[in-house]
C-alpha positions in Angstrom: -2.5 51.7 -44.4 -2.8 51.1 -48.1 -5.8 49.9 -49.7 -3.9 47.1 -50.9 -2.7 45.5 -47.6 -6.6 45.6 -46.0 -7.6 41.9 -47.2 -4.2 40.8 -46.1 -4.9 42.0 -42.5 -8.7 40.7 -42.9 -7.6 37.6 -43.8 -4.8 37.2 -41.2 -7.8 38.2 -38.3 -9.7 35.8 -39.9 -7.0 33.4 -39.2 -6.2 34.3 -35.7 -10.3 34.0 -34.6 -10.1 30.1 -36.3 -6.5 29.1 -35.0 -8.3 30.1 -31.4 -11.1 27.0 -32.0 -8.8 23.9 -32.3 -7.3 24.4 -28.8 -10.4 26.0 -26.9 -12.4 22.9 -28.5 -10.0 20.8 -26.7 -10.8 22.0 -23.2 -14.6 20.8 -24.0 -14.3 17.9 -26.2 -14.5 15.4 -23.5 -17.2 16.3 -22.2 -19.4 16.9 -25.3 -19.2 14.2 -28.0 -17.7 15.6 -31.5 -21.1 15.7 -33.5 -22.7 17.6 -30.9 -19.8 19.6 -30.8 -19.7 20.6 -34.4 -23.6 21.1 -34.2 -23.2 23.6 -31.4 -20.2 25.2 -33.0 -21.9 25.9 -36.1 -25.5 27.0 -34.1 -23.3 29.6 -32.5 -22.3 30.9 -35.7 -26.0 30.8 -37.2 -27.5 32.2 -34.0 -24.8 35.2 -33.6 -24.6 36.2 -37.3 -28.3 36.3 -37.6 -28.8 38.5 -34.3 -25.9 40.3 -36.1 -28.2 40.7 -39.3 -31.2 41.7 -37.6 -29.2 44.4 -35.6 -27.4 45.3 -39.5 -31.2 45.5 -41.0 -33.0 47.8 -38.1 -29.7 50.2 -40.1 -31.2 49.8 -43.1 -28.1 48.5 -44.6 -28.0 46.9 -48.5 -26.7 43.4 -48.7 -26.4 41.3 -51.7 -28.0 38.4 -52.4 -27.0 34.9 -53.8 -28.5 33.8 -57.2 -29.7 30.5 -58.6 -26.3 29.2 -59.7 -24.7 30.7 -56.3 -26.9 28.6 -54.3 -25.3 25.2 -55.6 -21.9 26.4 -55.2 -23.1 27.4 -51.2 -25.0 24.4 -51.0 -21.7 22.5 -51.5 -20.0 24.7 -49.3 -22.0 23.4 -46.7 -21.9 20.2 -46.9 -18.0 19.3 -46.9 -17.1 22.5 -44.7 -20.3 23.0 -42.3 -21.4 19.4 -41.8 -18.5 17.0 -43.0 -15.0 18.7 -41.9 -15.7 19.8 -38.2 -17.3 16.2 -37.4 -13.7 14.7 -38.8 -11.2 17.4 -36.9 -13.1 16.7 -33.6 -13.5 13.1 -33.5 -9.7 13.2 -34.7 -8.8 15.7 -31.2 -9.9 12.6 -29.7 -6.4 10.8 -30.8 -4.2 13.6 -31.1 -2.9 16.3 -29.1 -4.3 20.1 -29.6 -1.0 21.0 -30.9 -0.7 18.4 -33.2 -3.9 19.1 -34.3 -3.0 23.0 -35.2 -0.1 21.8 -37.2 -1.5 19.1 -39.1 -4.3 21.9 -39.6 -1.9 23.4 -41.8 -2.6 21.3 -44.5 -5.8 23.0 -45.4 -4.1 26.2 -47.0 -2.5 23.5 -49.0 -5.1 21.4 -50.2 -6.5 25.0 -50.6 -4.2 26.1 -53.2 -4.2 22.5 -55.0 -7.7 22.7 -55.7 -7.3 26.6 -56.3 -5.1 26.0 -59.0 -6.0 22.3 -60.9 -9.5 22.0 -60.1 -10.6 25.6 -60.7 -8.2 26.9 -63.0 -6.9 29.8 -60.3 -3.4 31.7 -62.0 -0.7 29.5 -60.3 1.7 31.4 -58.2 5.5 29.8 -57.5 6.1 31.9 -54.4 2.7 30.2 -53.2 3.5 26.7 -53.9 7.4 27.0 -52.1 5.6 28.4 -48.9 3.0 25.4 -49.1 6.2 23.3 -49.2 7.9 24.8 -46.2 4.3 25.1 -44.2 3.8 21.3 -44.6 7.5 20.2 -44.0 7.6 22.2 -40.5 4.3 21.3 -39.8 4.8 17.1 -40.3 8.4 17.8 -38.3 7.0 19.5 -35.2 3.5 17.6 -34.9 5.5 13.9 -35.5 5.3 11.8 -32.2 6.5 8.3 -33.1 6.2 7.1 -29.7 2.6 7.2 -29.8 2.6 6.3 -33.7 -0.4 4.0 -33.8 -3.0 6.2 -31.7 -1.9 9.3 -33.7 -2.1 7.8 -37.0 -5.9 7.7 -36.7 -6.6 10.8 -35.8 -4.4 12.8 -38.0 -5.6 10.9 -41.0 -9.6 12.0 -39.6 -7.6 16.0 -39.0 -6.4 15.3 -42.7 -9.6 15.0 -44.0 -11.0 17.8 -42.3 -8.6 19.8 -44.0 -9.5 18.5 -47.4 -13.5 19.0 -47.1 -12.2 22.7 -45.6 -10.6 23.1 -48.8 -13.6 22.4 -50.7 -15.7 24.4 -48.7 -13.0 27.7 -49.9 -12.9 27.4 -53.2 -16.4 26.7 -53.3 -17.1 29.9 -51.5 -14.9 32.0 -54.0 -17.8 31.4 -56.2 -20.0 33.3 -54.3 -18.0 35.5 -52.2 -20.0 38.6 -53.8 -23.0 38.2 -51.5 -23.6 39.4 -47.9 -21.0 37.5 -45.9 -23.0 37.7 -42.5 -26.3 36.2 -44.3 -23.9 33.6 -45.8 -22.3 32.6 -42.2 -26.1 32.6 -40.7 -27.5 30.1 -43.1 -24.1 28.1 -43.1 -24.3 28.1 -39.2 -27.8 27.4 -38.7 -27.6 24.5 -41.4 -24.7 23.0 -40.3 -25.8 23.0 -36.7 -29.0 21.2 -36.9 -28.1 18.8 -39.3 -25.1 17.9 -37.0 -27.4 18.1 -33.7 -30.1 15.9 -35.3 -26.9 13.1 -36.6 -25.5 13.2 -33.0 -29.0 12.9 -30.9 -30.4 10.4 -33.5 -27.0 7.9 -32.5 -27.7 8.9 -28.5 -25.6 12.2 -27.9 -26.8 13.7 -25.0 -27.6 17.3 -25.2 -25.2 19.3 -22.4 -26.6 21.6 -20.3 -27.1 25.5 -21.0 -24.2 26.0 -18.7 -21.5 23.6 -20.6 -23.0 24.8 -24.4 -22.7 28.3 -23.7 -19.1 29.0 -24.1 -19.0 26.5 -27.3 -21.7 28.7 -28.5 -19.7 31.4 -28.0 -16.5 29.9 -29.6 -18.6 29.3 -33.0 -19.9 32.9 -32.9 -16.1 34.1 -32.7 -13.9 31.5 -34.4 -16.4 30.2 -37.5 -19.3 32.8 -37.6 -16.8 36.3 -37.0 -13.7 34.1 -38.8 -15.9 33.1 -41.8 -17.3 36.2 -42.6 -13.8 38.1 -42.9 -12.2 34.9 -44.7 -15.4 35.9 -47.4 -13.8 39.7 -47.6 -10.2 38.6 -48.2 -11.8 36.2 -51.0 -13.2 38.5 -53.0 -9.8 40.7 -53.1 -7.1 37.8 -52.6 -8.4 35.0 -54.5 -8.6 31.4 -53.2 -5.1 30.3 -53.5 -3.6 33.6 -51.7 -6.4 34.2 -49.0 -5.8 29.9 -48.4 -2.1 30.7 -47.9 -2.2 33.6 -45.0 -5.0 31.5 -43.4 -2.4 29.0 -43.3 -1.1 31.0 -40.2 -4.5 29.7 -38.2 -2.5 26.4 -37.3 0.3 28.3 -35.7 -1.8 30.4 -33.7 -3.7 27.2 -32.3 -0.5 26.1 -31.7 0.8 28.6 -29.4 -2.4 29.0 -27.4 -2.3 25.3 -27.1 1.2 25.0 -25.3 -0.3 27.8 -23.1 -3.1 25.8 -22.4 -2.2 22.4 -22.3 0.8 20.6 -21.2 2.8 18.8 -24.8 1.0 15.5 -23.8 -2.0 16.9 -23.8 
């Protein structure tokens, strides 16, 4: 395989271990409430990456470390993508069907790009911006359901929202995609988690029991800790706007495994 083609593939893994969250969330989103959902997410994350760390420094391996100025860039990062976004896209599943969700989840690789390109001054790219055009026009045309127009309105607008914090939380991270990306999906995780754990138990979330967090643990090990720290890779080769754009295939994925799982009222 040429060199050139390895973020690509990266980036497309990447996408495949997210797109697998949105419907898996789903089977346990009843049960949990969102906040605590997001907070156990994101501990899985911080607890497998930092067991992965531990097990990378008894190698002796070299990692590079963030700087002053990184830290405010991360520190951004993890406030709109660790804390803000995954509170909005599961209080949104609430409303709106798993497969709904995936597609509206498309939005992100746009919002992506936007910033990408206006906000942070990426080089634009034409064949970008026409795919961002078909992406949202297929997604809006398979995820409408007007029957249900007013309970679905809510929570894609919440789903929407995600998508835009997501996107901050990206381009943000291009800024510091230099540095270790499994030190960078630790702190993320373990930050992220226990500021959402103390939000949901501080407005009476119950705390599930070992048996019911264990395989959301393991979801945010696989799908945010494992996803995030490839997405981080294909940054550093791809760029923001271009690594946004094949992780726009996440959706799809959920998608899929969501009509497998679910029935299309779901």
């Amino acid at each position: 395989m040429k060199s050139s083609k390895v973020p690509i593939v990266i980036v497309l893994l990447s996408a495949f271990l997210f797109g697998l969250s949105t419907p898996l969330c789903k089977l346990f989103v009843g049960d949990i409430s969102a906040q605590m959902m997001a907070a156990l997410l994101y501990l899985g994350s911080g607890l497998g990456m930092t067991l992965t760390a531990a097990l990378r420094s008894s190698l002796k391996t070299r990692t590079s470390r963030l700087s002053a100025r990184e830290w405010v860039w991360f520190t951004g990062a993890m406030i709109f993508g660790g804390i803000a976004a995954p509170v909005a896209l599961l209080l949104g599943l609430k409303a709106v069907s798993a497969a709904s969700a995936s597609l509206l989840l498309n939005l992100e690789g746009v919002f992506t790009a936007l910033l990408a390109w206006f906000a942070f001054k990426e080089n634009f790219d034409k064949r970008i911006a026409i795919g961002m055009v078909f992406i949202v026009s297929s997604g809006l045309i398979l995820c409408w359901q007007p029957i249900a127009i007013k309970d679905w309105q809510g929570g894609a607008l919440l789903i929407v929202f995600a998508c835009f914090f997501w996107a901050i939380d990206n381009n943000l991270m291009r800024k510091v995609s230099a540095a270790d990306p499994i030190e960078l999906a630790a702190i993320k995780g373990w930050v992220g988690g226990l500021s959402n754990l103390v939000i949901a138990t501080a407005f009476g979330a119950q705390v599930p029991t070992l048996g019911a967090m264990l395989p959301v643990l393991g979801v945010g090990f696989v799908s945010y800790g494992v996803s995030f720290c490839l997405f981080i890779l294909a940054l550093r080769h791809l760029g923001t706007a271009r690594a946004g754009a094949y992780f726009s295939t996440a959706p799809f994925i959920g998608t899929v495994v969501s009509l497998v799982l679910f029935d299309s009222n779901t």
